[in-house]
PyMOL commands that place a pseudoatom at each C-alpha (Angstrom):
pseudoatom trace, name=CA, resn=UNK, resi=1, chain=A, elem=C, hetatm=0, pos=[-20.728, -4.980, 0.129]
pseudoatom trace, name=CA, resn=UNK, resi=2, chain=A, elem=C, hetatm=0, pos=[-16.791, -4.910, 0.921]
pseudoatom trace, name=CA, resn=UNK, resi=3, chain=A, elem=C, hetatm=0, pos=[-14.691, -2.271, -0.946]
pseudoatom trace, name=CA, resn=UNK, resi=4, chain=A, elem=C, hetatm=0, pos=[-11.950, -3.816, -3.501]
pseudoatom trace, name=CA, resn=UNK, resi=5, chain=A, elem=C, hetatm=0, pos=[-8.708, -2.714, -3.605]
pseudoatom trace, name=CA, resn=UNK, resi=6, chain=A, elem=C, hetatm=0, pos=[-6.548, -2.576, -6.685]
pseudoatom trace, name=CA, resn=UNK, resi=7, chain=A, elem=C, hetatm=0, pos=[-2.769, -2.612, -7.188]
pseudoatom trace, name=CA, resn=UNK, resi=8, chain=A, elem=C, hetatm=0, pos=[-0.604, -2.270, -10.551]
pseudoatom trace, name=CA, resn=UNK, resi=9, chain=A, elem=C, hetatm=0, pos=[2.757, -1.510, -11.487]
pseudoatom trace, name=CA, resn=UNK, resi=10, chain=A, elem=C, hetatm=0, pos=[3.944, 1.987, -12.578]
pseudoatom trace, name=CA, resn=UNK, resi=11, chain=A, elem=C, hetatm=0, pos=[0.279, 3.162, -13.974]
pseudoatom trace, name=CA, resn=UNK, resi=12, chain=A, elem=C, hetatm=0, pos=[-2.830, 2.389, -14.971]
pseudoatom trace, name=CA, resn=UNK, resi=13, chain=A, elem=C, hetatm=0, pos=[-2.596, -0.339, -17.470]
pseudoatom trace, name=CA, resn=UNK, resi=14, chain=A, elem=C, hetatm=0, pos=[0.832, -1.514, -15.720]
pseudoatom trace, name=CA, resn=UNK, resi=15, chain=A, elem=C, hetatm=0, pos=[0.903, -5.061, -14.743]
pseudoatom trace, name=CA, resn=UNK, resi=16, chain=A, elem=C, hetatm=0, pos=[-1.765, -6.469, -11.566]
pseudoatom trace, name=CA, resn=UNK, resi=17, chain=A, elem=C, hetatm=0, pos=[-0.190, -6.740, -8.377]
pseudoatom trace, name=CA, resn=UNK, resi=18, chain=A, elem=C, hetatm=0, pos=[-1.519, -9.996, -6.286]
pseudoatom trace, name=CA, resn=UNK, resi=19, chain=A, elem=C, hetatm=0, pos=[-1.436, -9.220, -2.646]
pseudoatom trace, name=CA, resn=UNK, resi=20, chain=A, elem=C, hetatm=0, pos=[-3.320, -9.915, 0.412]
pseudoatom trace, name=CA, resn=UNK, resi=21, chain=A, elem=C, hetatm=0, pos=[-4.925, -6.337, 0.215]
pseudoatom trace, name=CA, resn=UNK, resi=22, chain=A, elem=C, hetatm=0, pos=[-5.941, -7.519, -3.343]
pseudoatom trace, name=CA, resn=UNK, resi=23, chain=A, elem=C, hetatm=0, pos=[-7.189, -10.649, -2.628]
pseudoatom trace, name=CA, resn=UNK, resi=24, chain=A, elem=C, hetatm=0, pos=[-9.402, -9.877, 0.732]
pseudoatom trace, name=CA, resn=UNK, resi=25, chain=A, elem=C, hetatm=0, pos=[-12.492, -7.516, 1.443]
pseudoatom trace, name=CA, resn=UNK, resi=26, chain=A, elem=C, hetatm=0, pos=[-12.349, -4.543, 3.388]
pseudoatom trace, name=CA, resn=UNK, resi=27, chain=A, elem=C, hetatm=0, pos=[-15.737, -3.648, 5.556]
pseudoatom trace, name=CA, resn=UNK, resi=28, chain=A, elem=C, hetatm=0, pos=[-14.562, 0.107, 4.781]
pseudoatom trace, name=CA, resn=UNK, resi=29, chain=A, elem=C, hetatm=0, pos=[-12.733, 2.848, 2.888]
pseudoatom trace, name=CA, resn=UNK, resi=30, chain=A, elem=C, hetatm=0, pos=[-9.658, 3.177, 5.877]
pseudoatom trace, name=CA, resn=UNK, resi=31, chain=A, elem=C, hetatm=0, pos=[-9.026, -0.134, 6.189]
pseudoatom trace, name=CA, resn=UNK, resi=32, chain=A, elem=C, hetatm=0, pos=[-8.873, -0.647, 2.451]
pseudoatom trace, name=CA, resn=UNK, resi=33, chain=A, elem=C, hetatm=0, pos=[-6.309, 2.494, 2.481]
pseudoatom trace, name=CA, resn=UNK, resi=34, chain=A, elem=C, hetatm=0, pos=[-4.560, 0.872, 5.517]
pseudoatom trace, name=CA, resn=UNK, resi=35, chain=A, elem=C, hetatm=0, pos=[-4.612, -2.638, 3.696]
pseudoatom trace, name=CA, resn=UNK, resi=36, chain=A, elem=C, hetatm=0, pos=[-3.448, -1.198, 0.357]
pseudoatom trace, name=CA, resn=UNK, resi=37, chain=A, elem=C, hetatm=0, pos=[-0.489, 1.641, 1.718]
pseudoatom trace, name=CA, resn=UNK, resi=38, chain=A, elem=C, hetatm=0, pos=[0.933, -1.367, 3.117]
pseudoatom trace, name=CA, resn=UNK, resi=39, chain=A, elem=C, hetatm=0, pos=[1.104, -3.810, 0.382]
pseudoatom trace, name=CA, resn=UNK, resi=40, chain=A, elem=C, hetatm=0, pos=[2.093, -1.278, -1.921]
pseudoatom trace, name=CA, resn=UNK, resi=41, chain=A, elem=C, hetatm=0, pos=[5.273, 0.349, -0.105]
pseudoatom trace, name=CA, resn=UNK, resi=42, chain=A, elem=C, hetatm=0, pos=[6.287, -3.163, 0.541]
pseudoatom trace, name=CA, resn=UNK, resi=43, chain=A, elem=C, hetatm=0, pos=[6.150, -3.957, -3.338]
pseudoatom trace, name=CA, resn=UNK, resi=44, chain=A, elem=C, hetatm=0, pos=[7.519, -0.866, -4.452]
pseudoatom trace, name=CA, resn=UNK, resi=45, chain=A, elem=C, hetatm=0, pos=[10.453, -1.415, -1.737]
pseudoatom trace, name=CA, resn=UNK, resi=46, chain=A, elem=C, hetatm=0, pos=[10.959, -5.016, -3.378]
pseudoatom trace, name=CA, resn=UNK, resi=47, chain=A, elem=C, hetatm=0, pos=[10.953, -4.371, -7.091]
pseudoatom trace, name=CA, resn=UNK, resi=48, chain=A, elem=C, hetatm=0, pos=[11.620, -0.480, -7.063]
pseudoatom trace, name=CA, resn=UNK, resi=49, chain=A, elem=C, hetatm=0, pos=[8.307, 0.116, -9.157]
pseudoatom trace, name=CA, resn=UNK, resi=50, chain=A, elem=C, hetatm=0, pos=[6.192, 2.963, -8.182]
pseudoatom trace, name=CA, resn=UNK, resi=51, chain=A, elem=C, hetatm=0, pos=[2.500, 1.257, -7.805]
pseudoatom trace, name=CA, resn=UNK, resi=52, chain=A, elem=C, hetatm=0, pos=[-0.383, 3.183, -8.616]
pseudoatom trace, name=CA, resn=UNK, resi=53, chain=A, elem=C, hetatm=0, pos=[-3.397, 2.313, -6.016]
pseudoatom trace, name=CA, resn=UNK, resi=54, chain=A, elem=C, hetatm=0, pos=[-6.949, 2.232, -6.830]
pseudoatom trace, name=CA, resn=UNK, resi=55, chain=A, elem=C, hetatm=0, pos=[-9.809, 1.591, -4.225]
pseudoatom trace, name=CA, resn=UNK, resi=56, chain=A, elem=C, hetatm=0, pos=[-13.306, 0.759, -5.329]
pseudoatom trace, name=CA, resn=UNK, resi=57, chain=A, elem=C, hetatm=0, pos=[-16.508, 1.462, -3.619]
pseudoatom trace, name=CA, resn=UNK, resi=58, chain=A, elem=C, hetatm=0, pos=[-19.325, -1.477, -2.764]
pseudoatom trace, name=CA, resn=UNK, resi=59, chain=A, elem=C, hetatm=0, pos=[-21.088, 0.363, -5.947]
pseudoatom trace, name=CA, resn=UNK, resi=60, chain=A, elem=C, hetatm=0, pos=[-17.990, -0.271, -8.211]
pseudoatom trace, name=CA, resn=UNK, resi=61, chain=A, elem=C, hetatm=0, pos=[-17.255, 3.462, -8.281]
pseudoatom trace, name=CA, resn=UNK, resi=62, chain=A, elem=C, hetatm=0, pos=[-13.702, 4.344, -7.809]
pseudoatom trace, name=CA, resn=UNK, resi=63, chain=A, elem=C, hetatm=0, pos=[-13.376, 5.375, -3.904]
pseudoatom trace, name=CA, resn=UNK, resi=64, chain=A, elem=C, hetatm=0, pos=[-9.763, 6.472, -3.934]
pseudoatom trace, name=CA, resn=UNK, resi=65, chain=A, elem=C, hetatm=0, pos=[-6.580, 6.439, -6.262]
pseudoatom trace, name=CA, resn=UNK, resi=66, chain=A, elem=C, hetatm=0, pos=[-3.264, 7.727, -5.158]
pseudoatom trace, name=CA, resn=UNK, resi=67, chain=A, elem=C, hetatm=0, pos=[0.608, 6.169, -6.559]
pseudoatom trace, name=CA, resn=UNK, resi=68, chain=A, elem=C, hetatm=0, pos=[3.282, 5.193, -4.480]
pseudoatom trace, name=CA, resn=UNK, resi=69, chain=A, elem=C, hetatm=0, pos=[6.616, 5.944, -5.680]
pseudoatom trace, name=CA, resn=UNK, resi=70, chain=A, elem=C, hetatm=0, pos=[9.893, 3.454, -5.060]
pseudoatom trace, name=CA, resn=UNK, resi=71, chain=A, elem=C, hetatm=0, pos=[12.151, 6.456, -4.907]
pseudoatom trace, name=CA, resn=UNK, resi=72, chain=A, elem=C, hetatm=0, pos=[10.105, 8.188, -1.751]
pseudoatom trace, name=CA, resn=UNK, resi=73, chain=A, elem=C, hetatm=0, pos=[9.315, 4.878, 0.246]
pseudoatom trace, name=CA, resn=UNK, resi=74, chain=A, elem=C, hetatm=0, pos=[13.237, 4.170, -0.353]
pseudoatom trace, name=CA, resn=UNK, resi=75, chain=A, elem=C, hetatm=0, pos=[14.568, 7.451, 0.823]
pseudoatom trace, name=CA, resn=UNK, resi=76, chain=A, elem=C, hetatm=0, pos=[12.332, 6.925, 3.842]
pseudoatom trace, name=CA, resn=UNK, resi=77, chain=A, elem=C, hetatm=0, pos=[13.819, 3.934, 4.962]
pseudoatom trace, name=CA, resn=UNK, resi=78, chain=A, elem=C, hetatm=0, pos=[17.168, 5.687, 4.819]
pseudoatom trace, name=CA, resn=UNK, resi=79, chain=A, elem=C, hetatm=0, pos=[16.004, 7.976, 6.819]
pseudoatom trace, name=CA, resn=UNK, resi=80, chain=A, elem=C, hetatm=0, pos=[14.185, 7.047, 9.447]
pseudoatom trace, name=CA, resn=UNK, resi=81, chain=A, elem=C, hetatm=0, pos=[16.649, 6.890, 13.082]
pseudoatom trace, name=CA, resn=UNK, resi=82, chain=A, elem=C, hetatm=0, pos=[17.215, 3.313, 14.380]
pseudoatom trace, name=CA, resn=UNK, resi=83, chain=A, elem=C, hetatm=0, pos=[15.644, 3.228, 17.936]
pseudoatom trace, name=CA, resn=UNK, resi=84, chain=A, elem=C, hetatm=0, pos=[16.324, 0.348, 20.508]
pseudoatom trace, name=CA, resn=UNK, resi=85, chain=A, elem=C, hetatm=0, pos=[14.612, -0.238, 23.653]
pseudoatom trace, name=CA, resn=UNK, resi=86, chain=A, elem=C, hetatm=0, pos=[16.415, 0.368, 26.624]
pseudoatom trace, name=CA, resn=UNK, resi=87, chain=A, elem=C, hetatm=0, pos=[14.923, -1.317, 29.483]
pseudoatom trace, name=CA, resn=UNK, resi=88, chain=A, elem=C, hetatm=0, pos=[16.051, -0.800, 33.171]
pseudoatom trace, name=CA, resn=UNK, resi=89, chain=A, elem=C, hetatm=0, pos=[16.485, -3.288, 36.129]
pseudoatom trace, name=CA, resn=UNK, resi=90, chain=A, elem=C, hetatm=0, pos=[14.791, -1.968, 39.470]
for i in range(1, 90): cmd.bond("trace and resi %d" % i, "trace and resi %d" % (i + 1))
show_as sticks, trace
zoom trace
């Protein structure tokens, strides 16, 4: 049994989010996690939600539940140094 990943708006009862980490089976808990971290920064980036993520075990028993806030993944970006590749002719 595959675990199920579950994205919504701002909390718990906020609105379903429909995204490829929603829609597909994951064989196990990390690439679920990888799957859903993904698909939510993107979303949050995109509407500047936060978007509360809930993982659910083969048994139906939540696995893991964490919330990714727009303000964080947005100040990242900001952040983060532009790097080029510099490649050399020998």
């Amino acid at each position: 049994m595959p675990y199920r990943v579950e994205l919504r708006e701002q909390h718990n009862q906020g609105s379903p989010i429909c995204s490829p980490a929603t829609i597909e089976p994951h064989r196990d808990l990390q690439a679920a996690g990888v799957a859903a971290h993904r698909d939510a920064v993107e979303h949050a980036k995109a509407y500047r939600v936060d978007v509360r993520v809930q993982i659910y075990a083969p048994s139906g028993q939540l696995a893991m539940g964490t919330q990714v806030r727009h303000f964080e993944v947005a100040a990242s970006a900001r952040q983060r140094p532009h790097l080029a590749l510099v490649a050399s002719a020998r």
